[in-house]
C-alpha atoms as a printed R data frame, in Angstrom:
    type eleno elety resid chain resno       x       y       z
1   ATOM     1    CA   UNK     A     1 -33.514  -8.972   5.400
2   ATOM     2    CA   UNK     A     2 -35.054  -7.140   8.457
3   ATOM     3    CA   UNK     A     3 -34.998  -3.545   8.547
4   ATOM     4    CA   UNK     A     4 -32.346  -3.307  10.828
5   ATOM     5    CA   UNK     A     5 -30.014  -5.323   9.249
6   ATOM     6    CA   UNK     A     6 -30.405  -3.421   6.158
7   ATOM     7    CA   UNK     A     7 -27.802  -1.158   7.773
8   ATOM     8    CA   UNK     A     8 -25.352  -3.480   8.011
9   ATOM     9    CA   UNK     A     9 -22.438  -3.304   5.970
10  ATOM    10    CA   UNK     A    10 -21.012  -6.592   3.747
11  ATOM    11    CA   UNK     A    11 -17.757  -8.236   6.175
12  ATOM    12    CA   UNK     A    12 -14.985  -6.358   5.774
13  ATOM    13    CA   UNK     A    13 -16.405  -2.877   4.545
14  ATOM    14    CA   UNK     A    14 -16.864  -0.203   6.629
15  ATOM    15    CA   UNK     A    15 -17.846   3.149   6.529
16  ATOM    16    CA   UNK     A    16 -15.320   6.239   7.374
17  ATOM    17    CA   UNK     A    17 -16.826   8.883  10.032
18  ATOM    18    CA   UNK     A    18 -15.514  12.154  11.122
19  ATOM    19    CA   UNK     A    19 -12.614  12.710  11.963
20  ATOM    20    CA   UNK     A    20 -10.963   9.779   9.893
21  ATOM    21    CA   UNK     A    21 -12.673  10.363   6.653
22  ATOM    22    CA   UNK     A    22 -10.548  13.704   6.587
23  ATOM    23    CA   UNK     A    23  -7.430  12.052   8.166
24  ATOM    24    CA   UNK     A    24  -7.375   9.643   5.335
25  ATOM    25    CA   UNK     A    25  -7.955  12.437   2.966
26  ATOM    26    CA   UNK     A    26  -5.092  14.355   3.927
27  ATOM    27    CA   UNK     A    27  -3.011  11.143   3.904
28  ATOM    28    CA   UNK     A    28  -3.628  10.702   0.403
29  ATOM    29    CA   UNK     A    29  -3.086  14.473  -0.179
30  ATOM    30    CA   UNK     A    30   0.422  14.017   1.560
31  ATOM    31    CA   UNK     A    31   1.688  10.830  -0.246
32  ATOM    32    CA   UNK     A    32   1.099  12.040  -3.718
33  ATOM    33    CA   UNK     A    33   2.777  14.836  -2.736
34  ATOM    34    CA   UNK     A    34   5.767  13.190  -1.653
35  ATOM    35    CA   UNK     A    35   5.739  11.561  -4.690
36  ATOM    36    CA   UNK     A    36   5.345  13.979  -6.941
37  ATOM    37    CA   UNK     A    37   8.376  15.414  -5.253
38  ATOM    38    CA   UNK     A    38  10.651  12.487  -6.354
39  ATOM    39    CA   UNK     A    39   9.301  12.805 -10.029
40  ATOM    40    CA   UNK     A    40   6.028  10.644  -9.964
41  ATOM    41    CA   UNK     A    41   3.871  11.660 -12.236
42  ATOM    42    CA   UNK     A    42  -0.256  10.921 -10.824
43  ATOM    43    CA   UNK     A    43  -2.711   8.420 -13.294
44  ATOM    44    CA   UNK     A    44  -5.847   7.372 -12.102
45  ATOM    45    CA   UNK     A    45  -7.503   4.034 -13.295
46  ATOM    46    CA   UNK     A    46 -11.242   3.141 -13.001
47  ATOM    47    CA   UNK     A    47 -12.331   1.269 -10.448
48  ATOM    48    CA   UNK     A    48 -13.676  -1.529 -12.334
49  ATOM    49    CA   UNK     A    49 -12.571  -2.752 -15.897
50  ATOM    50    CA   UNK     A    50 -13.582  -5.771 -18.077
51  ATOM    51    CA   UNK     A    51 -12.137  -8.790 -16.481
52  ATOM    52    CA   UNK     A    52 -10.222  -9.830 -20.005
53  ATOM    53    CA   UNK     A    53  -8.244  -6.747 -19.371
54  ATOM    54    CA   UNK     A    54  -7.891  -6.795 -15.227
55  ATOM    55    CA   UNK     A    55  -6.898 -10.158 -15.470
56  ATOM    56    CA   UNK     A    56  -4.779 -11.157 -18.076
57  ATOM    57    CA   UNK     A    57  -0.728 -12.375 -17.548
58  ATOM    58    CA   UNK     A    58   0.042 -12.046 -14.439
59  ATOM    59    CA   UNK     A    59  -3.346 -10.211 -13.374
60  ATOM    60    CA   UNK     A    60  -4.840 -14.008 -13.520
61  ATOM    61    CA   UNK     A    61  -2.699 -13.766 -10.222
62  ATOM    62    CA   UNK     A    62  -5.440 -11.723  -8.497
63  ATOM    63    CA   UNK     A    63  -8.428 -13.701  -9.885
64  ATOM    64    CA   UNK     A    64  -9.463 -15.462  -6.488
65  ATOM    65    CA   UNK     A    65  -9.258 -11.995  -4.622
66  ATOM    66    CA   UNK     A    66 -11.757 -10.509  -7.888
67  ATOM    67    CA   UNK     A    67 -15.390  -9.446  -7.087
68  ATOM    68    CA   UNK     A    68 -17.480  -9.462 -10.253
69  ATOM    69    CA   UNK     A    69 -20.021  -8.045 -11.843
70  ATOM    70    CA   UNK     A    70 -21.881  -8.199 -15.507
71  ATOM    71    CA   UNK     A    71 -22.063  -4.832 -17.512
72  ATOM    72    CA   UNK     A    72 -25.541  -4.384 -18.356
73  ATOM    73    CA   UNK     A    73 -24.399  -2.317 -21.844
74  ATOM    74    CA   UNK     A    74 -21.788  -4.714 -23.373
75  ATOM    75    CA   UNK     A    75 -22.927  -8.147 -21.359
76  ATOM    76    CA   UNK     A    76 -19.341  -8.673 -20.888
77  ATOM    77    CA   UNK     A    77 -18.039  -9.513 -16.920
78  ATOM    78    CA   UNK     A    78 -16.345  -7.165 -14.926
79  ATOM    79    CA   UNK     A    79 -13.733  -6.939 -12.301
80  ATOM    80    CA   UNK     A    80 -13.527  -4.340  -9.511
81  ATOM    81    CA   UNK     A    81  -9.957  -4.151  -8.535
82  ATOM    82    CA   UNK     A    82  -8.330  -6.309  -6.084
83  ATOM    83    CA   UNK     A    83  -4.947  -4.174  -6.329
84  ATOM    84    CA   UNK     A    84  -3.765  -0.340  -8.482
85  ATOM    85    CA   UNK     A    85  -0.487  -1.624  -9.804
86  ATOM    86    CA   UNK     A    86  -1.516  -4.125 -13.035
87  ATOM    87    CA   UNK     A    87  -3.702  -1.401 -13.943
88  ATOM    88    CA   UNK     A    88  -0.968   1.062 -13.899
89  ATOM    89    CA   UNK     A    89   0.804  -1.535 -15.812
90  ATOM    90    CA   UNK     A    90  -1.805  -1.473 -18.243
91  ATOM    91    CA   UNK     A    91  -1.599   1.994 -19.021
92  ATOM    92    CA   UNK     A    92   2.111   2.040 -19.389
93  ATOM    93    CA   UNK     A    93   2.012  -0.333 -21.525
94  ATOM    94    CA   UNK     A    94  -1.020   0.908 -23.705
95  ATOM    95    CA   UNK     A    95  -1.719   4.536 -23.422
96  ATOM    96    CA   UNK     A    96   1.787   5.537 -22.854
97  ATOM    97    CA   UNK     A    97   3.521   3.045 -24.415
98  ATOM    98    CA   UNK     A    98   4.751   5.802 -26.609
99  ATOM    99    CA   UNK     A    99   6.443   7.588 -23.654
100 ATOM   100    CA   UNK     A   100  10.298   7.411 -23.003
101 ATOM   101    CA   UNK     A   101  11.694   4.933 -20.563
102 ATOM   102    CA   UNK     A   102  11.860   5.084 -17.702
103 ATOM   103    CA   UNK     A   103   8.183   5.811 -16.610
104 ATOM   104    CA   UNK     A   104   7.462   6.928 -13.317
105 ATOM   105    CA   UNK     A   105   3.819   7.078 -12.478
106 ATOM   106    CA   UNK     A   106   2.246   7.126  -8.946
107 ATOM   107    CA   UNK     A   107  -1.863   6.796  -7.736
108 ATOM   108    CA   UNK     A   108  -4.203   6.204  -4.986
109 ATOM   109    CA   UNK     A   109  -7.423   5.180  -4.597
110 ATOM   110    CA   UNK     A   110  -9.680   2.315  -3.373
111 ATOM   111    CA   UNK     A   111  -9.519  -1.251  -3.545
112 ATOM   112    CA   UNK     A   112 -11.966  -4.293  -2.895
113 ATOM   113    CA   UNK     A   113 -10.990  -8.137  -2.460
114 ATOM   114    CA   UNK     A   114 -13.222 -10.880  -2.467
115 ATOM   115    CA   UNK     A   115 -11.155 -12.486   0.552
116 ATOM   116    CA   UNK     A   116  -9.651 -10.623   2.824
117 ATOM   117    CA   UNK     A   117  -5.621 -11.302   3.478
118 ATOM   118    CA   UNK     A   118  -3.847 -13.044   6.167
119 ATOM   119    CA   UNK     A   119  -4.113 -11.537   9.788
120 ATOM   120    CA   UNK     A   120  -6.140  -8.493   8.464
121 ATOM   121    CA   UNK     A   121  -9.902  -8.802   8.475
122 ATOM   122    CA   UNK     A   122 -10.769  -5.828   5.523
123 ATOM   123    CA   UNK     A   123 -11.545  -6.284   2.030
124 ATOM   124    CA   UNK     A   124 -11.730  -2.859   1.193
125 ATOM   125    CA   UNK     A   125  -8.828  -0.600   1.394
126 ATOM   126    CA   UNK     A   126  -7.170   2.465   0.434
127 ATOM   127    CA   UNK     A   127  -3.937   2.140  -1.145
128 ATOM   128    CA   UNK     A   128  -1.268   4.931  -2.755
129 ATOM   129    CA   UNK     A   129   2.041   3.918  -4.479
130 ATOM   130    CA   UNK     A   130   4.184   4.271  -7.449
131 ATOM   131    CA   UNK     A   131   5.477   2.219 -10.436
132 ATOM   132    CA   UNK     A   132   8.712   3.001 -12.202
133 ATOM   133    CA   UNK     A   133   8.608   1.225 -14.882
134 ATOM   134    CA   UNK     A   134  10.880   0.564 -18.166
135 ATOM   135    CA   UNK     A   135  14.234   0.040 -16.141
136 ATOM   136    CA   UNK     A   136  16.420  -3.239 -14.875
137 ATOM   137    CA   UNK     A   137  18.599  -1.692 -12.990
138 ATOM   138    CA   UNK     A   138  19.251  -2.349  -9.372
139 ATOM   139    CA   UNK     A   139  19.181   1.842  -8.569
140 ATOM   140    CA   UNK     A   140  15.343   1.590  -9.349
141 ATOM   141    CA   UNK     A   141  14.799  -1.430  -6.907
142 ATOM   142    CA   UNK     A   142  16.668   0.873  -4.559
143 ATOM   143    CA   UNK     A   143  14.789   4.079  -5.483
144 ATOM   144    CA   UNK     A   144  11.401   2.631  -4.901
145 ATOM   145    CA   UNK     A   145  12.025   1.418  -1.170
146 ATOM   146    CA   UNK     A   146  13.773   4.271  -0.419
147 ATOM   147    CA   UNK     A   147  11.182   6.883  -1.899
148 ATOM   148    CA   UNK     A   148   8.156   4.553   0.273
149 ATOM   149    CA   UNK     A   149  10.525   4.385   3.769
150 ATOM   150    CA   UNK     A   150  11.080   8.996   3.102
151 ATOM   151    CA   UNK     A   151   7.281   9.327   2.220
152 ATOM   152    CA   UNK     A   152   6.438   7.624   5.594
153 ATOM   153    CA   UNK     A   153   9.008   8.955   7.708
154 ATOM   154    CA   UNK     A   154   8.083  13.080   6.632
155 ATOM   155    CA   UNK     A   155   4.134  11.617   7.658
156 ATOM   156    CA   UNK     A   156   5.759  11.366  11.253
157 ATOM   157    CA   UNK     A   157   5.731   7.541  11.445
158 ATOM   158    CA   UNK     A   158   9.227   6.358  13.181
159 ATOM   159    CA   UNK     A   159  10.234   2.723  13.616
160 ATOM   160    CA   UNK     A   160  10.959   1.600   9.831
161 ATOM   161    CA   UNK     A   161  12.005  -1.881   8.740
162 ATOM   162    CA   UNK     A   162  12.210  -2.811   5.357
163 ATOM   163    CA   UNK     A   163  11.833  -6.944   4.676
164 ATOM   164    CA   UNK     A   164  13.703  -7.756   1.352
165 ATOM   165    CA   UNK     A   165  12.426 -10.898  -0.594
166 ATOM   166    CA   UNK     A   166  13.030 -13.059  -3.904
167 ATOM   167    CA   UNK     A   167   9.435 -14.664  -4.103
168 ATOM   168    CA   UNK     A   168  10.330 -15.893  -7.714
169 ATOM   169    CA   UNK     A   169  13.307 -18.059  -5.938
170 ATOM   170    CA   UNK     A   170  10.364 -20.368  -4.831
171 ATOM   171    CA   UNK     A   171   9.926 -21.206  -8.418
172 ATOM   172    CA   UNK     A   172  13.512 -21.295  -9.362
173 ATOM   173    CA   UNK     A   173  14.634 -23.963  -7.015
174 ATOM   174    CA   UNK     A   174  11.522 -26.576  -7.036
175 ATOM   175    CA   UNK     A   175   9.886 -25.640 -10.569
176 ATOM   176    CA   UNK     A   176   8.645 -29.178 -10.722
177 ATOM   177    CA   UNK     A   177   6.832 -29.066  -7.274
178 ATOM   178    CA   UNK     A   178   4.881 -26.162  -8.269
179 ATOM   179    CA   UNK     A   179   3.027 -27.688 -11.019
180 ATOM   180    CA   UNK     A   180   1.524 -30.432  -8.289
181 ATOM   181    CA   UNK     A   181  -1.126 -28.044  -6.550
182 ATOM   182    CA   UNK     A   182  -0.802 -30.527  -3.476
183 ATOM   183    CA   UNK     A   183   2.184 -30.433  -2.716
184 ATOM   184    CA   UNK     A   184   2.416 -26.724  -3.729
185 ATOM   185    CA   UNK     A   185   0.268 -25.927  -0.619
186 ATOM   186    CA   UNK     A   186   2.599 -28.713   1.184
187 ATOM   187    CA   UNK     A   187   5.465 -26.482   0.526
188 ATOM   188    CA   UNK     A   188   4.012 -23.030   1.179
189 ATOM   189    CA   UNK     A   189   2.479 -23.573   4.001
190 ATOM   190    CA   UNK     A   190   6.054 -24.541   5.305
191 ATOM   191    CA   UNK     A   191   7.208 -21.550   4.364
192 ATOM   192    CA   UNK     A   192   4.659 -20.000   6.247
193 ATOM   193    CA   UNK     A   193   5.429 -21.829   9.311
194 ATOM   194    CA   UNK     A   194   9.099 -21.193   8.793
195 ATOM   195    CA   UNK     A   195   9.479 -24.957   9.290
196 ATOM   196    CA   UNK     A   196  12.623 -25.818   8.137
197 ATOM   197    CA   UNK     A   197  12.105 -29.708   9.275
198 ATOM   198    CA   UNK     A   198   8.800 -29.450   6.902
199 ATOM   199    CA   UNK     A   199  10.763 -28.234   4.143
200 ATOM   200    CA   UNK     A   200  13.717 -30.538   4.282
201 ATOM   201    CA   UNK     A   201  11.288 -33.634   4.296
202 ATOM   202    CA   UNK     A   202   9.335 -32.970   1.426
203 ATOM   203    CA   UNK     A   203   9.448 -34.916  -2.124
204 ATOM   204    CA   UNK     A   204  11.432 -32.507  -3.762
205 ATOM   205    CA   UNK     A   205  15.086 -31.375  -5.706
206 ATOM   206    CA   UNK     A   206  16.401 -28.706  -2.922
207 ATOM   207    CA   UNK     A   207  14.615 -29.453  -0.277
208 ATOM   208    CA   UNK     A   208  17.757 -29.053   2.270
209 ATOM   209    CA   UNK     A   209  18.496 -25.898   0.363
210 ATOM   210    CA   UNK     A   210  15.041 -24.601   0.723
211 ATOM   211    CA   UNK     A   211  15.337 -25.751   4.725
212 ATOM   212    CA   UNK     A   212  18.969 -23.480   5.039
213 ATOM   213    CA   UNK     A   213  16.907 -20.564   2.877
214 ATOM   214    CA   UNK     A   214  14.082 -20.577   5.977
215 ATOM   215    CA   UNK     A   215  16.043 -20.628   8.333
216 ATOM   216    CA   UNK     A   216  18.371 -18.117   7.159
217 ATOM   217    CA   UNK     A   217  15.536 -14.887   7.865
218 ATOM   218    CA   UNK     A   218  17.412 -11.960  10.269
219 ATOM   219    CA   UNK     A   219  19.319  -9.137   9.986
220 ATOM   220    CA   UNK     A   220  20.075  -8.323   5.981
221 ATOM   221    CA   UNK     A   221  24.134  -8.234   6.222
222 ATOM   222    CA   UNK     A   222  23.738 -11.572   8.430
223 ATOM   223    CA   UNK     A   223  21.248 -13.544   5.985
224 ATOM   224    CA   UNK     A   224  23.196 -12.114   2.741
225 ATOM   225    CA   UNK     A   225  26.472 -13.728   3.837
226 ATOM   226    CA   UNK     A   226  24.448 -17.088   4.214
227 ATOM   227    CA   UNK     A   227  23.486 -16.402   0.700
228 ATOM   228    CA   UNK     A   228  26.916 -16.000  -0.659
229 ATOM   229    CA   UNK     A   229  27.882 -18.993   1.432
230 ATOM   230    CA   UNK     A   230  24.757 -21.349  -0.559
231 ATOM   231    CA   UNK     A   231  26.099 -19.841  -3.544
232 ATOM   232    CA   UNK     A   232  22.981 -17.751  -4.084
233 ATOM   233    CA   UNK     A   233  23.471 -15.126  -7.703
234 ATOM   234    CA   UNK     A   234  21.175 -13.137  -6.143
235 ATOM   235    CA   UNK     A   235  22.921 -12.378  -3.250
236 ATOM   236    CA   UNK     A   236  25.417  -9.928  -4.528
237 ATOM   237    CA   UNK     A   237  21.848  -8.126  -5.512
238 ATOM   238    CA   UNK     A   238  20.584  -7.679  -2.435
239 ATOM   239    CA   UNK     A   239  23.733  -6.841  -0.776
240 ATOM   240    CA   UNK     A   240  24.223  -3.758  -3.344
241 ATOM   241    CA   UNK     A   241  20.390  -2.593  -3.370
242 ATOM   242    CA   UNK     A   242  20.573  -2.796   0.731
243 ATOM   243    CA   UNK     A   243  23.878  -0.812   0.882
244 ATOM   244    CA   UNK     A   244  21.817   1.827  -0.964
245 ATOM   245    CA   UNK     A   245  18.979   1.475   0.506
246 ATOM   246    CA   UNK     A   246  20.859   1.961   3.695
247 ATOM   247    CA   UNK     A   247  22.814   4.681   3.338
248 ATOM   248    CA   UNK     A   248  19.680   6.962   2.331
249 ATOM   249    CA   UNK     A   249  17.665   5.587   4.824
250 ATOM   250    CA   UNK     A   250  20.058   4.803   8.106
251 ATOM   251    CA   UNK     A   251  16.635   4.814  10.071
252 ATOM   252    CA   UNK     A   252  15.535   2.494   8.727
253 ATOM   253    CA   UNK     A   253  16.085  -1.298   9.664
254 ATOM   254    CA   UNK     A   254  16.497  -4.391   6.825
255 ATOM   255    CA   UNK     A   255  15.894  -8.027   7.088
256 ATOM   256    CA   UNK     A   256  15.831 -10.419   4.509
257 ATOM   257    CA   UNK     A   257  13.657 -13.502   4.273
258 ATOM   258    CA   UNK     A   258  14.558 -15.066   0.846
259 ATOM   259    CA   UNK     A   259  11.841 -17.435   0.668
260 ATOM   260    CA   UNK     A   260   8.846 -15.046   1.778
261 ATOM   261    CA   UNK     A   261   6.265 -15.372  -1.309
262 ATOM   262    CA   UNK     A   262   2.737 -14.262   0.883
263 ATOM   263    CA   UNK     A   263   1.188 -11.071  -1.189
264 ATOM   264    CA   UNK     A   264   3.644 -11.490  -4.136
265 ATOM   265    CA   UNK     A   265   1.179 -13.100  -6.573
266 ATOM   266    CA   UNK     A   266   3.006 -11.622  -9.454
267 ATOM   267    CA   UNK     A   267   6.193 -10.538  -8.759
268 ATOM   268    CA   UNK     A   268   9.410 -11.705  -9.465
269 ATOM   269    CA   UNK     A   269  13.580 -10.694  -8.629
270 ATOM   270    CA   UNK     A   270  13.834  -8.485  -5.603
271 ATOM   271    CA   UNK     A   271  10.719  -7.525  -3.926
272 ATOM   272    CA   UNK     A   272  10.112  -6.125  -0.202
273 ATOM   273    CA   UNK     A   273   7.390  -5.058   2.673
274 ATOM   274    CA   UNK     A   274   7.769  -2.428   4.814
275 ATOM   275    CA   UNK     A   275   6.856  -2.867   8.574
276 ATOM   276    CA   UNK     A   276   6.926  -0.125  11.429
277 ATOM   277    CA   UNK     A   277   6.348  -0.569  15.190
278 ATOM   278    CA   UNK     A   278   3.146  -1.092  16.833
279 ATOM   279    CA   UNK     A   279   1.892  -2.485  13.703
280 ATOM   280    CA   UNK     A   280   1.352  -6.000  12.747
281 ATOM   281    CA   UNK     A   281   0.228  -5.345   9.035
282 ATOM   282    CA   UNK     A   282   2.590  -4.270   6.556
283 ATOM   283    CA   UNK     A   283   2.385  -0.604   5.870
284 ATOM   284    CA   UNK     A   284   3.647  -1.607   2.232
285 ATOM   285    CA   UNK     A   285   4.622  -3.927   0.011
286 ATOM   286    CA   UNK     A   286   6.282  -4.028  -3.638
287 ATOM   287    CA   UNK     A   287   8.880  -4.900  -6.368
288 ATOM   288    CA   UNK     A   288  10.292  -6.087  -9.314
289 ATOM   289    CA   UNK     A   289   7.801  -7.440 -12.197
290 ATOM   290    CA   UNK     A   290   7.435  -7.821 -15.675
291 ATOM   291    CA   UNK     A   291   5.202  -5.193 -17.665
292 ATOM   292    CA   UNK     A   292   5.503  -7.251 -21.395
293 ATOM   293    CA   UNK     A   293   8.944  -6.261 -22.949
294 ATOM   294    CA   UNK     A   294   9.355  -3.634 -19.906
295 ATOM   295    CA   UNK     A   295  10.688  -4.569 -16.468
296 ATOM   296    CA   UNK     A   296   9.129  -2.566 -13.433
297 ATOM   297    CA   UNK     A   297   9.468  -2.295  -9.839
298 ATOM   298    CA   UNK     A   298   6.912  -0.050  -7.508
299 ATOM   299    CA   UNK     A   299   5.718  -0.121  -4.175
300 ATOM   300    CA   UNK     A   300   2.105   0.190  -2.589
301 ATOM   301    CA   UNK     A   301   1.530   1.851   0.670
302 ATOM   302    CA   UNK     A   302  -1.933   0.502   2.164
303 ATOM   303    CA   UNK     A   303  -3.591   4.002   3.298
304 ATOM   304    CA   UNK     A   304  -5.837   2.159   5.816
305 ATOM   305    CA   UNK     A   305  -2.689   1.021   7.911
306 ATOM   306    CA   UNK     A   306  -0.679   4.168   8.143
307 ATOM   307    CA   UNK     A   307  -3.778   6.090   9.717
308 ATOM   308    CA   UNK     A   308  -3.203   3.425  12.861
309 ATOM   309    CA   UNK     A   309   0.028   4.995  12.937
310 ATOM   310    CA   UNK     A   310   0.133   8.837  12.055
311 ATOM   311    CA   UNK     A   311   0.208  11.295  14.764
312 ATOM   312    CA   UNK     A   312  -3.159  13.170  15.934
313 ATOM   313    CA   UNK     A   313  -3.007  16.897  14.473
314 ATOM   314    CA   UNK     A   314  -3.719  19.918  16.036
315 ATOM   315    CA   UNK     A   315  -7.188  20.633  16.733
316 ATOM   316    CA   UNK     A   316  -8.643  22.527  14.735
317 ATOM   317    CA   UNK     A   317  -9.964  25.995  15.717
318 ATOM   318    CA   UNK     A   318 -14.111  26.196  14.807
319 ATOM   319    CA   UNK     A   319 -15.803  29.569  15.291
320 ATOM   320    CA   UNK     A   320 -19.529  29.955  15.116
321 ATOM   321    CA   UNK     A   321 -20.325  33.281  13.380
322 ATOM   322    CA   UNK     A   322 -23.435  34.989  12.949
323 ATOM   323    CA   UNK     A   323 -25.478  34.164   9.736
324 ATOM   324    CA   UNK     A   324 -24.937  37.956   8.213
325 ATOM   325    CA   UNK     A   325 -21.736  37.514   8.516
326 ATOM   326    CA   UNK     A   326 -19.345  39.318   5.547
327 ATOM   327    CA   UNK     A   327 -17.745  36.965   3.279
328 ATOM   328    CA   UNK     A   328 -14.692  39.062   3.492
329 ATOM   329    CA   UNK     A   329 -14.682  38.364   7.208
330 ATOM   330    CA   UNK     A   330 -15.293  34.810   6.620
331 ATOM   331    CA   UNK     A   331 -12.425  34.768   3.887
332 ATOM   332    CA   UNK     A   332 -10.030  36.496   6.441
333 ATOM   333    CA   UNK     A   333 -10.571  33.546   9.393
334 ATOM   334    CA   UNK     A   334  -9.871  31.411   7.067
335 ATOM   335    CA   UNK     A   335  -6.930  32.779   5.932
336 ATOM   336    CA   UNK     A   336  -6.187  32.434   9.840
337 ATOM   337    CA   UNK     A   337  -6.921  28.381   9.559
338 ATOM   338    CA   UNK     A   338  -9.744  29.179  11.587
339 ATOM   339    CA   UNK     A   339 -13.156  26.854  10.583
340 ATOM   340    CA   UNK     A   340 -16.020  28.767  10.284
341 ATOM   341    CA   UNK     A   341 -19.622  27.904  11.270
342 ATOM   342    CA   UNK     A   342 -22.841  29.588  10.268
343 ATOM   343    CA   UNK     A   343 -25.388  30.583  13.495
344 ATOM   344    CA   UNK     A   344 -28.499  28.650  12.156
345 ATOM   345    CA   UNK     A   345 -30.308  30.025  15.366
346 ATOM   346    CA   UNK     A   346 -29.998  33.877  17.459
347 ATOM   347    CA   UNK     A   347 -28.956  31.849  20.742
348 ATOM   348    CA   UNK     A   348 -25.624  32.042  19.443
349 ATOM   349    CA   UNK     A   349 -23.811  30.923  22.742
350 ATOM   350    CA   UNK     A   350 -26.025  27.911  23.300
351 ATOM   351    CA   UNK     A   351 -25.817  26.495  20.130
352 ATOM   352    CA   UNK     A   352 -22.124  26.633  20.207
353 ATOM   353    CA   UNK     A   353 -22.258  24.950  23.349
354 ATOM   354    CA   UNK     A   354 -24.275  22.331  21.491
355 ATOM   355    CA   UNK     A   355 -22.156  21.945  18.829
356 ATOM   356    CA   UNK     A   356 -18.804  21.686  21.050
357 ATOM   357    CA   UNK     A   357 -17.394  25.013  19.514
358 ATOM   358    CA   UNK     A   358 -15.426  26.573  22.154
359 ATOM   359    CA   UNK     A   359 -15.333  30.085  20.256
360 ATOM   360    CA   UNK     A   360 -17.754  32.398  18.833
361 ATOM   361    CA   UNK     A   361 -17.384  35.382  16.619
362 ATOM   362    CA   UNK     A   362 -19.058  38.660  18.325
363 ATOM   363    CA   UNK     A   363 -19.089  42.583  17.603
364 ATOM   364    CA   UNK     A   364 -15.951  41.445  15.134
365 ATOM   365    CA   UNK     A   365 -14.162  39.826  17.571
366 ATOM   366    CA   UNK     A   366 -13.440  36.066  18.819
367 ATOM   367    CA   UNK     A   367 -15.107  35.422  22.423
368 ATOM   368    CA   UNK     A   368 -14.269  31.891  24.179
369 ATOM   369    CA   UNK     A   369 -18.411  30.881  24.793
């Protein structure tokens, strides 16, 4: 490698430079607030665990996305996390599996994939989101996407929609077809397509039903009657969780697309993403799964998309002060939300210049420069 490509960064990570590094910061800061508010209590996984933990049940899900890595004390292979919520999992089901039921647990922190998804060219990314875990019932499917669509709406992002799902239908309908990895990819990439021709040619049980299911994606009260009208149990499901979901969040707009699977490698029952305008990436995505004997449901909020959306902040106000300046002066500008800056030279006024600070602290008092 020449010495100016040892710079470069791997495809798909990137570095964060002033001002974003703080913006994401104060995201972070923000969400786990939020969450905190509605009861979530804050865990914090490693970053990398042995890959017979990080990827057993359904975290075999996540294998392909899995960088690796050999420990150089036990000689056992590593994982560094492709996604927070198995791990969270993990701990519920280990370290507090003592605790009372329901759990509710939120994090953040940073994740790395091997492959980067669908329309999105990172592979590392910063994600925050919480897990409530140890109830079935339909109020914590609607808790969860109504706790994600509040967080992001007090961050000052407008424009909510809220996609409802039932990935594990997939499974349900054409169990046979999903143990032929051929025609697996035949059937998914359908999906994808939203080809309902596709679907209602293929070699397998359903197939018209699968073709009504695709084309039945819109508005949620429009597609839920189609479901009653197939017959659908889960339909009466969706209808009550989007009622709920609803009347908290009237903002907010549902679809449903019953056959959407993409990014639900281990989920199952009602699961969701969360879209906003001016935004082609989902600003979250979650739902039901199984933790063991517990059933959970959770969301994730991808940091690294809500920064495209959230509104710039006030600048902030930077004074240069002398270097003997009092540390009782310098506590009392802060106190003002003023950001101080030590005079490394005596040309006071032309180094602020050179450092774009517009104000400068002289004779005890603030001066424009």
């Amino acid at each position: 490698m020449t010495a100016k490509n040892a710079l470069l960064l791997p495809s798909g990570l990137y570095d964060l430079l002033p001002p974003e590094a703080s913006r994401e910061s104060d995201a972070v800061a923000r969400l786990l607030a939020s969450f905190a508010s509605f009861g979530y209590a804050q865990v914090s996984p490693p970053l990398l665990e042995f890959e017979t933990s990080l990827l057993s049940g359904r975290g075999s899900a996540l294998s392909p996305q899995t960088f690796r890595v050999m420990d150089p004390l036990s000689q056992a292979m590593m994982g560094f996390r492709a996604d927070i919520t198995l791990q969270v999992a993990r701990i519920a089901r280990s370290r507090l599996g003592g605790e009372p039921r329901p759990l509710r647990l939120c994090y953040a922190g940073p994740i790395l994939q091997s492959t980067p998804e669908a329309l999105r060219n990172e592979r590392q990314l910063t994600q925050a989101g919480i897990e409530l875990i140890g109830s079935d019932s339909l109020h914590a499917d609607a808790e969860v996407m109504i706790v994600a669509a509040q967080t992001i709406k007090a961050l000052g992002i407008e424009d909510i929609s809220i996609d409802l799902n039932l990935p594990g239908l997939l499974g349900e309908l054409c169990p046979e077809a999903l143990t032929d990895s051929g025609l697996r990819k035949q059937i998914k990439d359908a999906i994808l397509r939203k080809d309902s021709a596709a679907i209602a040619s293929l070699p397998i049980a359903n197939n018209t039903l699968l073709a009504s299911l695709a084309e039945s994606a819109g508005p949620a009260d429009k597609t839920i009657a189609t479901l009653k009208k197939l017959k659908l149990l889960q339909a009466d499901k969706l209808k009550a969780v989007a009622e709920r979901v609803q009347q908290s969040c009237p903002y907010a707009s549902l679809t449903v697309d019953p056959i959407e699977y993409r990014g639900f490698d281990y989920h199952e029952g009602i699961s969701f993403s969360i879209f906003a305008g001016g935004l082609r990436h989902e600003l979250g995505r979650g739902g039901r799964y199984k933790v063991e004997k517990d059933s959970a449901t959770g969301v994730t909020l991808y940091v690294t998309h809500l920064l495209r959306l959230l509104p710039v902040r006030q600048e902030e106000k930077r004074v240069l002060v002398p270097e003997d300046t009092g540390l009782d002066v310098i506590a009392k500008l802060h106190a003002e939300n003023w950001i101080t800056l030590y005079a490394l030279t005596k040309e006071h006024r032309k180094e602020a210049q050179h450092l774009h600070c517009s104000y400068i602290l002289e004779k005890g008092k603030i001066q424009n420069t």
